[in-house]
N, C-alpha and C positions, 0 to 999 in steps of 0.2 A: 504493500500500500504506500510504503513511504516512496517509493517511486516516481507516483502519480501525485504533482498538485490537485487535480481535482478526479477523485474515484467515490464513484458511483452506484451503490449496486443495491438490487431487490427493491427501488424505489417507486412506491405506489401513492397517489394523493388525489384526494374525493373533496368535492364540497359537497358534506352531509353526506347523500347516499350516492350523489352523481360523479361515478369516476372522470378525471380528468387525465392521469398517466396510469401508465399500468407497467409494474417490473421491468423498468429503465436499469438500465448499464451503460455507464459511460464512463471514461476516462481518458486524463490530457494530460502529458508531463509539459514540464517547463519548457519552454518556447516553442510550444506549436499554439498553432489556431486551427483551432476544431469551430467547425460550422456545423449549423442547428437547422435543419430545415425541414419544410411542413406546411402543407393549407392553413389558412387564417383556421382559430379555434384551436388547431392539434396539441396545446400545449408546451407550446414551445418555452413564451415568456412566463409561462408557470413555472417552470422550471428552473428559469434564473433568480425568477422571484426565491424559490427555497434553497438552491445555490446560495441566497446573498442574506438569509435567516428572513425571508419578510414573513415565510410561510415554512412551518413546520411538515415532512415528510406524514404521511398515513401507517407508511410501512417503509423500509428499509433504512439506509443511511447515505448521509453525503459528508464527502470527506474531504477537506475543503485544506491545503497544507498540514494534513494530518489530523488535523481538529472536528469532531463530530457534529456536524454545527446544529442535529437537529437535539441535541444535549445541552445545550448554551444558555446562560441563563441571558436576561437583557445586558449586563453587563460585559458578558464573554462576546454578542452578536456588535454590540457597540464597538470592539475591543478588533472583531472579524472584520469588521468594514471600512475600519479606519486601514487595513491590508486590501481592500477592494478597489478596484474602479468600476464606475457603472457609465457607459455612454444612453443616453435614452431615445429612443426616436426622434425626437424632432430637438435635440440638446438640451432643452429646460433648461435656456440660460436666466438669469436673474434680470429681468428689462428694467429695474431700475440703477442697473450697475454698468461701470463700464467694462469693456472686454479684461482686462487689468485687474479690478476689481472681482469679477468673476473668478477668476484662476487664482487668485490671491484666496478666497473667502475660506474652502477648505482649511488652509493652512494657517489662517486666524481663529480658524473655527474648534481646530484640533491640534494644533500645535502653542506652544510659546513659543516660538522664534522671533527673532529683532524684526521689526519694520527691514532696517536694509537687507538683511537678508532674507527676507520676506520677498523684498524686490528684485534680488540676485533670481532667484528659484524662478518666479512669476516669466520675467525676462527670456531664459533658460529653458521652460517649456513654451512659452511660444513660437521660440527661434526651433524648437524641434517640431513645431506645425505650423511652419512660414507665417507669421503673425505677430511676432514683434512690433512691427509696424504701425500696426493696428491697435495699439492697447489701447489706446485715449478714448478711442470708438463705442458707440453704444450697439445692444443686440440689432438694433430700429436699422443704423447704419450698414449692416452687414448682409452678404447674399446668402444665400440657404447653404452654400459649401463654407463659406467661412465659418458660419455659425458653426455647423457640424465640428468644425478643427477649432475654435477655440475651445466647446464645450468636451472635447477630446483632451483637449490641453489642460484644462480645470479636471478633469478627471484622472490623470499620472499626475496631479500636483505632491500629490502625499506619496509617487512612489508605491504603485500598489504590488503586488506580487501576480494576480489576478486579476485580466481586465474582462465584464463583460459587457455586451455590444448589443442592443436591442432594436434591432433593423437603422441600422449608422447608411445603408442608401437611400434609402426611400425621400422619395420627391426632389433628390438629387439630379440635376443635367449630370451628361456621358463626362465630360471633363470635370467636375470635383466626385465626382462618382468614383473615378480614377483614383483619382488625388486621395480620397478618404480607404481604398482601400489600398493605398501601398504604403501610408502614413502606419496603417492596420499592422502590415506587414513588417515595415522596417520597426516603428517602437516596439514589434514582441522580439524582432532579432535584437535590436542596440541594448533594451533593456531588459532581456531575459524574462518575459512575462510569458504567461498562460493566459490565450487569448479561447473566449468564447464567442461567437458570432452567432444571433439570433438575426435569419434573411429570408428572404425569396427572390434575391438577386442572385439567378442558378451564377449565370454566365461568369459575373464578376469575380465572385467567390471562389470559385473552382480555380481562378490565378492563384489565389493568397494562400487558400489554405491548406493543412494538412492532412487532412482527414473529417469526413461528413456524416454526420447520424441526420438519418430521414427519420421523423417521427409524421403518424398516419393513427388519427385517433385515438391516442392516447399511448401509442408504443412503439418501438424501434421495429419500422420494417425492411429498412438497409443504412449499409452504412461502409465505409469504403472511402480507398485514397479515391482524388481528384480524378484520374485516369479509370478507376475500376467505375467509379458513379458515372461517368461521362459513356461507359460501354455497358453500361448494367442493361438488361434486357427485363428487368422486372417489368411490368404495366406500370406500376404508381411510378417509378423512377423514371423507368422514361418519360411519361406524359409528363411531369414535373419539368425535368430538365429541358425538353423541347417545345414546353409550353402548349398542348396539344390539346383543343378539346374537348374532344374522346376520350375517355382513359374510365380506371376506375374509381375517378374523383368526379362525379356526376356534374353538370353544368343545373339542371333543374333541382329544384329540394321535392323531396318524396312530397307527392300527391295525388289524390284518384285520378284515375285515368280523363284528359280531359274532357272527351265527348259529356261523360258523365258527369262529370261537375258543371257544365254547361248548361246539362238539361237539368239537374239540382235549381238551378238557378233562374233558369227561365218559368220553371215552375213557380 
C-alpha cells in the first residue's frame, strides 16, 4: 500500500439506499495522472469528493498517503487537505480578490509565513502558470483559460502532495484547453505530484495521462494505459472515446414506447 499515494479498494457509497459506486479499485503512485472518466451522473466527482474526506466511504477504504481518510476525525481531514489541491470546474476564484490575492489566501489562511515571503511563493507559482503578469488583475478581467491557470496556481500554493482536477477543460477554447492540460502534465512531472483528473475530454487526456478508469454506473468497466483505451473494442469505451451515438449509453431516457404515450395523451 505504501507504494500507492492514493489506493483504493472495496469502495462502495449510497445516498440512503441509492447506490452511487459500487467496489471501486483504484490506485496512482507518485507522478502519474490517472484520468477518471464517465457519462454525467456515473460518479465520478463523488469520488473525489470522498478522496478529499467531504464524504465518508459506505464500504471499503481510501488510502490517501497512507492515511485512512475515511477514519479521520475533523481534525485529521483539516490536517489531509491542507496536503491536497483541488482544481474545481469553473476555478471558484474569489471575485472580490485580485489574481495575487487569490493565490496568496491559502497560504494566509493556513500558514504563518511573513507577508514577503508570502509574496516570494505567490510570485513563484504564477511564473509556473504564465501569470505573473497578471497579478494586479481581477477574476472580471481575465478569459476562461486564465482563470482556469490562476485558480490552478492558488491550488499548488501550499505544495500539495495530491492534486485533484474536476473537469479543469470544460468550456475551454482548443488553445488554453492545451495550455491547461500540459501545465497538468508538467506541475505533476516538476513537482512530483499525484495527479487525479475528473473529464470527458477523451481526446485531450489521453496526451497527458497515464492511465484511465472508465466508471459506467457506479463501477469500473475498463481501465487501461492511453494506447490500450484508444484500441479497446468494449461498446461503452468505444462509443465514449469516439463520441458515437449508438452505443450502450442510450441517447433517449427509458420511456413507453412512443406511439403509446401518444395515444395516452390524446386520450
Amino acid at each position: 500500500m505504501n507504494d500507492y499515494s492514493v489506493n483504493i479498494e472495496s469502495l462502495s457509497f449510497a445516498y440512503d439506499k441509492r447506490a452511487v459506486l459500487k467496489n471501486i479499485h483504484l490506485k496512482a503512485r507518485r507522478g502519474q495522472v490517472i484520468a477518471i472518466m464517465g457519462s454525467s451522473g456515473c460518479g465520478k466527482t463523488t469520488l473525489l469528493k470522498i478522496i478529499s474526506g467531504a464524504l465518508r466511504p459506505t464500504e471499503g477504504a481510501v488510502h490517501v498517503e497512507g492515511v485512512d481518510v475515511g477514519r479521520l476525525d475533523q481534525a485529521g481531514i483539516y490536517a489531509l487537505r491542507r496536503r491536497l489541491g483541488m482544481l474545481f470546474q469553473f476555478g471558484a476564484l474569489f471575485t472580490d480578490m485580485t489574481v495575487y490575492d487569490n493565490v496568496a489566501f491559502p497560504m494566509r489562511e493556513h500558514t504563518d509565513l511573513p507577508e514577503d515571503m508570502i509574496r516570494d511563493l505567490v510570485l513563484l507559482k504564477l511564473q509556473a502558470v504564465g501569470l505573473r503578469g497578471a497579478q494586479h488583475l481581477t477574476p472580471a478581467e481575465l478569459s476562461g483559460g486564465m482563470a482556469r491557470r490562476v485558480a490552478l496556481a492558488r491550488s499548488i500554493a501550499l505544495d500539495p502532495k495530491l492534486m485533484l482536477y474536476d473537469e479543469p477543460f470544460a468550456g475551454l477554447d482548443p488553445i488554453a484547453l492545451g495550455v491547461i492540460g500540459d501545465l497538468i502534465r508538467r506541475l505533476t512531472d516538476t513537482l512530483g505530484l499525484t495527479s487525479l483528473v475528473v473529464t470527458h475530454d477523451v481526446q485531450e487526456s489521453l496526451k497527458i495521462v497515464d492511465y484511465v478508469y472508465f466508471i459506467s454506473e457506479g463501477v469500473i468497466v475498463a481501465q487501461g494505459t492511453p494506447d490500450e483505451i484508444r484500441a479497446s473494442t468494449l461498446p461503452y469505451v468505444h462509443q465514449f472515446v469516439h463520441g458515437e451515438a449508438d452505443g450502450p449509453m442510450a441517447f433517449h431516457y427509458p420511456a413507453p414506447a412512443y406511439d403509446l404515450d401518444l395515444g395516452v395523451q390524446h386520450a
